[in-house]
C-alpha positions as CSV (number, residue, x, y, z in Angstrom):
1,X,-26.8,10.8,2.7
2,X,-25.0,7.5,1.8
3,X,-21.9,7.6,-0.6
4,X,-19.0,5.8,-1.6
5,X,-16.5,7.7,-3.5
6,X,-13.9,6.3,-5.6
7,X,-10.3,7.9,-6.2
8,X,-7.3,6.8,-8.2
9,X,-7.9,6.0,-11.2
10,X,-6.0,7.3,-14.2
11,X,-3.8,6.6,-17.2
12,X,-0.9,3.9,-16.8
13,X,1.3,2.1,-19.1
14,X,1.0,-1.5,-19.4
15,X,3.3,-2.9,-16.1
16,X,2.6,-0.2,-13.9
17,X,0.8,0.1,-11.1
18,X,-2.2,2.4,-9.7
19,X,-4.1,2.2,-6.2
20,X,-8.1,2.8,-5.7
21,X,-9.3,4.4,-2.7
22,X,-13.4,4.2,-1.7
23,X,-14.3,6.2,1.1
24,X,-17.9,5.2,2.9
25,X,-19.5,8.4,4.4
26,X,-23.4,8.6,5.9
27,X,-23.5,5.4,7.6
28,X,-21.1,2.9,9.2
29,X,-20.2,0.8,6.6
30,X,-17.4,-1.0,8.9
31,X,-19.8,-4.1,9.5
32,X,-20.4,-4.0,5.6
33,X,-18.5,-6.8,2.9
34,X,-17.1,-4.7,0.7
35,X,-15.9,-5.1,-3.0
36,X,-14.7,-3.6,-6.5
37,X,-16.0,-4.6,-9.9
38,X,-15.1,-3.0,-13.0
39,X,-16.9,-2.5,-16.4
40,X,-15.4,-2.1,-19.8
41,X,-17.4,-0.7,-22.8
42,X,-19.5,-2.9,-24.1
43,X,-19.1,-5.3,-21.5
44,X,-21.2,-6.4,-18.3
45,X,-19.8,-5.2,-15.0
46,X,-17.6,-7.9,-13.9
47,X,-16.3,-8.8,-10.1
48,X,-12.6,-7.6,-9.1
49,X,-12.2,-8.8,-5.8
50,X,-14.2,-8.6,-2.3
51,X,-13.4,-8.0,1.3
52,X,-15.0,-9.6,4.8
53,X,-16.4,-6.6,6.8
54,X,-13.3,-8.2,9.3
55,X,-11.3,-7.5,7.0
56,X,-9.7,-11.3,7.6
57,X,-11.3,-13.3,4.3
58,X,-10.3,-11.9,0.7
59,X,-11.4,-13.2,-2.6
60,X,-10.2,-12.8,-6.1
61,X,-11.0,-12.9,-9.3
62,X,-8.6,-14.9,-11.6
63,X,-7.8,-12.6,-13.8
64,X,-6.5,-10.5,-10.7
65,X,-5.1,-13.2,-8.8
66,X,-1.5,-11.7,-7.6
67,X,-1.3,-8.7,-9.4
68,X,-4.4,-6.8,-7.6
69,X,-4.8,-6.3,-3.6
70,X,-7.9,-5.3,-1.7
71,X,-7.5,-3.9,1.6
72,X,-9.7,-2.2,4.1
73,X,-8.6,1.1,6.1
74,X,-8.4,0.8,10.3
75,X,-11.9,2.5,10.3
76,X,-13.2,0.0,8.3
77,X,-14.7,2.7,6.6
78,X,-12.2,3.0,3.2
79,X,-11.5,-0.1,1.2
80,X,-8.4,0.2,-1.3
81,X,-7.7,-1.8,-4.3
82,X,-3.3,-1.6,-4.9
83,X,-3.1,-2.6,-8.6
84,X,-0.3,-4.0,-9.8
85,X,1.3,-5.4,-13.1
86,X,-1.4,-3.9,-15.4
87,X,-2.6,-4.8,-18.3
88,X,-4.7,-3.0,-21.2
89,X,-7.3,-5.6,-20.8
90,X,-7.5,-4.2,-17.0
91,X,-9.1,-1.0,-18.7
92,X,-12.1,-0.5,-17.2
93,X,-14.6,2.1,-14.7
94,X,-13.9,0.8,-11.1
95,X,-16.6,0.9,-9.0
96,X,-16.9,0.0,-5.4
97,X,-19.6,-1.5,-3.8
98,X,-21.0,-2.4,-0.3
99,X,-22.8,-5.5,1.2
100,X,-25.9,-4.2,3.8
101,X,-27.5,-7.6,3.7
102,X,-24.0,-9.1,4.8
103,X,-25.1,-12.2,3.0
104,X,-24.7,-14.1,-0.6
105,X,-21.6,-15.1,-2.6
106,X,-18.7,-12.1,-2.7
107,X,-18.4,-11.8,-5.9
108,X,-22.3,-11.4,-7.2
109,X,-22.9,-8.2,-7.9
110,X,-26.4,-8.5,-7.0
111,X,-25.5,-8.5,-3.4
112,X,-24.2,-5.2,-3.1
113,X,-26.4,-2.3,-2.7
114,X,-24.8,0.3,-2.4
115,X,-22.3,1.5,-5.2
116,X,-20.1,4.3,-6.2
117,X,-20.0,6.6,-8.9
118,X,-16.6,4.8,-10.6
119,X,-13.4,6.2,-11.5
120,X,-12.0,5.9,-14.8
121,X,-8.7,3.1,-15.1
122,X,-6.9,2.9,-18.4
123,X,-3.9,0.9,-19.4
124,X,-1.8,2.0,-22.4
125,X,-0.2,-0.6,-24.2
């Protein structure tokens, strides 16, 4: 059985810093793009930032750009998200997601196929 579990998450205050673990188990998902997105209530699920299945290409959204850090594990099986410098408006479920087709733009969330069940991130001002 295919799964991606997420791990992390919690309550922060505003500054601080938290890291998201994924875990891939039931196939190899080391050849796999990988990525988190988040989605606030209300709100569509938006892209975080992505990760070549090499490990050597990153991508970013703005809003994250140098305060958030994806990484992959030396398995290539675990992808990480290091979170720092958070903000209430980073409040948000965390979801990661992985890439079988290994194809389309990193940060479309119709590319990804195979998704976790979220964890739960919430910034106190």
């Amino acid at each position: 059985q295919v799964q991606l579990v997420e791990s992390g998450g919690g309550l922060v205050q505003a500054g601080g810093s938290l890291r998201l673990t994924c875990a891939a188990s039931g196939r190899t998902f080391s050849n796999y793009p990988m990525a988190w997105f988040r989605q606030a209530p209300g709100k569509e699920r938006e892209f975080v930032a992505a990760i070549s299945w090499s490990g050597g290409s990153t991508y970013y959204a703005e809003s994250v750009k140098g305060r958030f850090t994806i990484s992959r594990g030396n398995a290539k099986n675990t992808v990480a998200l290091q979170m720092n410098s958070l903000k209430p408006e980073d409040t948000a479920v965390y979801y990661c997601a992985a890439n079988s087709k290994r194809a389309g733009h990193p940060g479309s969330v119709t590319n990804y196929d195979y998704w976790g069940q979220g964890t739960q991130v919430t910034v106190s001002s």
